[in-house]
C-alpha positions in Angstrom: 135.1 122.8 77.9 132.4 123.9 75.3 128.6 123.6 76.1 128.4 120.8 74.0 130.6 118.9 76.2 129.3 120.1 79.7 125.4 118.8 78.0 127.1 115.4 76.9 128.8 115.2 80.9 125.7 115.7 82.7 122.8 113.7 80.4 125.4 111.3 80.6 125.5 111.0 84.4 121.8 111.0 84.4 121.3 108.5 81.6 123.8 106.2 84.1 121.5 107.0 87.4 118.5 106.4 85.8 120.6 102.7 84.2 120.9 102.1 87.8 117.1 103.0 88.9 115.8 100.6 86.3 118.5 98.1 86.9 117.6 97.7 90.5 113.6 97.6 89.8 113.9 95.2 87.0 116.4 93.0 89.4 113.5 93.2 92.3 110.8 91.8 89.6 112.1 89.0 88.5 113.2 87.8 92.5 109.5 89.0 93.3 108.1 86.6 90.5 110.3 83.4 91.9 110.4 84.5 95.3 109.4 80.9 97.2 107.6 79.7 93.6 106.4 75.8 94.2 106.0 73.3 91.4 102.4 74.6 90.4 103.4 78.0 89.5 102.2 79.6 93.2 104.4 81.8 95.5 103.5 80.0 99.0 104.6 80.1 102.3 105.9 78.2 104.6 103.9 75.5 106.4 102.2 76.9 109.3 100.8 75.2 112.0 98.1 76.3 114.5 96.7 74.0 117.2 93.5 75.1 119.2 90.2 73.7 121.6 88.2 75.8 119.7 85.9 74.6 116.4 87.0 76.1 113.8 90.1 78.5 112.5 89.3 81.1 110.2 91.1 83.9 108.3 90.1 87.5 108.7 87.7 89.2 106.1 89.9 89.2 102.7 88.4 92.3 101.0 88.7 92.8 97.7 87.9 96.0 95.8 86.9 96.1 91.7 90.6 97.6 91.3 92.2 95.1 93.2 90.5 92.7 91.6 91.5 94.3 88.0 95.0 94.4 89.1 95.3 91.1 89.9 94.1 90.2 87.2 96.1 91.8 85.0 99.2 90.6 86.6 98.2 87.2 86.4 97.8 86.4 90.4 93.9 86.6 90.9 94.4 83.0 92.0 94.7 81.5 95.6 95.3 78.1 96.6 95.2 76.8 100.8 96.5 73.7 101.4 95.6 72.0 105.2 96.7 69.2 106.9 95.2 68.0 109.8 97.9 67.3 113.0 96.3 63.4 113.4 96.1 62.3 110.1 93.2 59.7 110.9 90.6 62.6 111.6 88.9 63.8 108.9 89.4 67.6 108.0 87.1 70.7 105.9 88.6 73.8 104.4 86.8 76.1 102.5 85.8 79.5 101.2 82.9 81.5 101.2 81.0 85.0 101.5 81.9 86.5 105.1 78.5 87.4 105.4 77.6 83.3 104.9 80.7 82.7 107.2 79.7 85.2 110.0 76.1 83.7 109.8 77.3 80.2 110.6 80.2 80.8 113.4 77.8 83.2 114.7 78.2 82.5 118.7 80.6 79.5 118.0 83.8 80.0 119.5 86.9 79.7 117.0 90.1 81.3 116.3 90.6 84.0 114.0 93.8 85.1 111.6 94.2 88.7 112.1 98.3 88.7 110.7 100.3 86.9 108.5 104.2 87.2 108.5 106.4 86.3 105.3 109.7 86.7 107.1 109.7 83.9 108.4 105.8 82.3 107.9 103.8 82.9 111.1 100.4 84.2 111.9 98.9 86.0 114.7 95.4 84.9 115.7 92.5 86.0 118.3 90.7 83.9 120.4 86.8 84.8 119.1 84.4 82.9 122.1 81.0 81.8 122.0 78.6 79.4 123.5 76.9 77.6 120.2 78.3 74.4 118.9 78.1 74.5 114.6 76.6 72.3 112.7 79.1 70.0 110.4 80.6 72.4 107.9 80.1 70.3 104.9 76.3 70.4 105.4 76.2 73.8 104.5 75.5 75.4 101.2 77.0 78.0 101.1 81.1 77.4 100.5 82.0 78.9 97.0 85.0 75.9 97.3 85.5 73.7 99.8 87.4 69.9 100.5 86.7 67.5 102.8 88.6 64.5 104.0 91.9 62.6 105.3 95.2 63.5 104.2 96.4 67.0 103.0 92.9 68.7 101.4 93.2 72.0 99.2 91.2 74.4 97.6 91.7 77.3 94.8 89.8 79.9 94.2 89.6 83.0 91.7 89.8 86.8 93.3 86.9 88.6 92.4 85.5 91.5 93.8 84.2 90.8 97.5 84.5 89.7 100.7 85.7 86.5 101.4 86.9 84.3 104.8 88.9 80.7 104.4 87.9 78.0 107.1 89.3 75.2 108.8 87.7 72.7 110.4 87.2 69.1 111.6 84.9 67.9 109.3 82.4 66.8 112.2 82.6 70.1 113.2 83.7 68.5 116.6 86.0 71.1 118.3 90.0 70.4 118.8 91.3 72.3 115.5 95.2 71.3 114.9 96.1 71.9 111.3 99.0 73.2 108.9 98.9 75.4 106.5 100.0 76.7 103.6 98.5 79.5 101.5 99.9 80.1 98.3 99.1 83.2 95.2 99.8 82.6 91.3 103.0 83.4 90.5 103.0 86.3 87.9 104.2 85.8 84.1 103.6 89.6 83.1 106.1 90.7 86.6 108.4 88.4 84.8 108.0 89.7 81.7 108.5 93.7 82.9 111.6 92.8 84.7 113.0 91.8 82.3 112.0 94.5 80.4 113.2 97.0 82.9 116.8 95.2 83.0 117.0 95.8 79.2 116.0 99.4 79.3 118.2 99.6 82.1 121.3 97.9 80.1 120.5 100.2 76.9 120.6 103.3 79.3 123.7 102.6 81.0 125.4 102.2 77.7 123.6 105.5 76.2 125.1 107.5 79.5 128.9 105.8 79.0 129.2 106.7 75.9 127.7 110.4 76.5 130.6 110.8 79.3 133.2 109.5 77.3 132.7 111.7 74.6 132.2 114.7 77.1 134.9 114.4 78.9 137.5 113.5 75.6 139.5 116.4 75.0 140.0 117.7 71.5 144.1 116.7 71.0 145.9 119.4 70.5 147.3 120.2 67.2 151.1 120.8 66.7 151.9 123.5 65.0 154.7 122.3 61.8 158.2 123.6 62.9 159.0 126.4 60.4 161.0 125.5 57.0 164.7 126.8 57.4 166.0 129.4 55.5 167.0 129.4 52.4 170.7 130.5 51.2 170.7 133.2 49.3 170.9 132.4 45.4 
């Protein structure tokens, strides 16, 4: 086997390994981009429910950094929705969003729950008991919420990430305490992760059929050629 050969054999085999590289991450984009996709376009979790005495449930500080926040955005899922639901449906409920800082301030001393885990597989979350002696004042008083809904019935909110700190809050809407609510948090599903799996799959195809045809023609074998059988003799004239 020439050199020529041995070359076409082993960018072959790596044309086919790398097929299968790009294969496989274009496969996991696109299930990433529909994994658990709702209606609206958002990947959301399950409905979660958490039930406490205390006044309020919040989630831990989200931080986000400026290159968070430019990834996000470039992928398409800067966007966050929470949907709530409060466990008796006659009681009127508050979610909302706002600065940490604002947050901290008011539940300063005020006994509530706090998120500090979220599970995908299957949708849970861990919480921490956070006591305190003060009662709150009723959230939707307050000035502060960047968005916020208020009301009977499932309430929801969306909100754009930016750069910052940020904490989600349940509540009853008198701010009396007794907090049982479900809920669902959901992020914007991502076009452009789409759009590269599918690009990956391609690249991936076009590569696994640049490597089969490398190792096919490295590994053909030149036929052999016959040599004629000789002429007979002739008779002597």
């Amino acid at each position: 086997m020439n050199t020529k050969k041995v070359l076409l054999l082993v960018f072959g085999i790596l044309f086919m390994l790398g097929a299968v590289l790009a294969l496989l991450a274009g496969g996991a984009m696109v299930w990433a981009s529909q994994f658990r996709k709702d209606a609206e376009g958002f990947h959301v979790t399950e409905p979660m429910e958490m039930e406490s005495d205390s006044y309020a449930v919040t989630s831990q500080t989200i931080e986000i950094d400026r290159g968070a926040s430019k990834a996000l955005y470039w992928l398409g899922m800067d966007t966050v929705k929470v949907e709530v639901e409060s466990g008796i449906p006659s009681l009127p409920l508050f979610v909302g969003i706002a600065d940490s800082r604002d947050v901290g301030e008011y539940l300063r001393d005020v006994e509530h729950e706090e998120v500090t885990d979220i599970e995908v597989f299957p949708s849970e979350f861990r919480h921490r008991l956070v006591t305190g002696s003060a009662q709150p004042q009723p959230p939707g008083s307050q000035r502060f919420w960047l968005e916020r809904a208020e009301g009977t019935g499932p309430q929801r909110i969306e909100f754009d990430l930016e750069e910052g700190e940020y904490t989600i809050v349940a509540m009853n809407a008198d701010a009396s305490p007794g907090v049982n609510v479900e809920v669902v948090f959901g992020i914007k599903a991502s076009g452009v992760l789409l759009a590269l799996g599918i690009v990956f799959i391609l690249i991936g195809l076009a590569a696994m059929a640049a490597g089969l045809v490398m190792v096919i023609f490295g590994a053909r074998s030149r036929p052999q050629r016959i040599p004629p059988p000789p002429l007979p003799d002739r008779p002597p004239t």
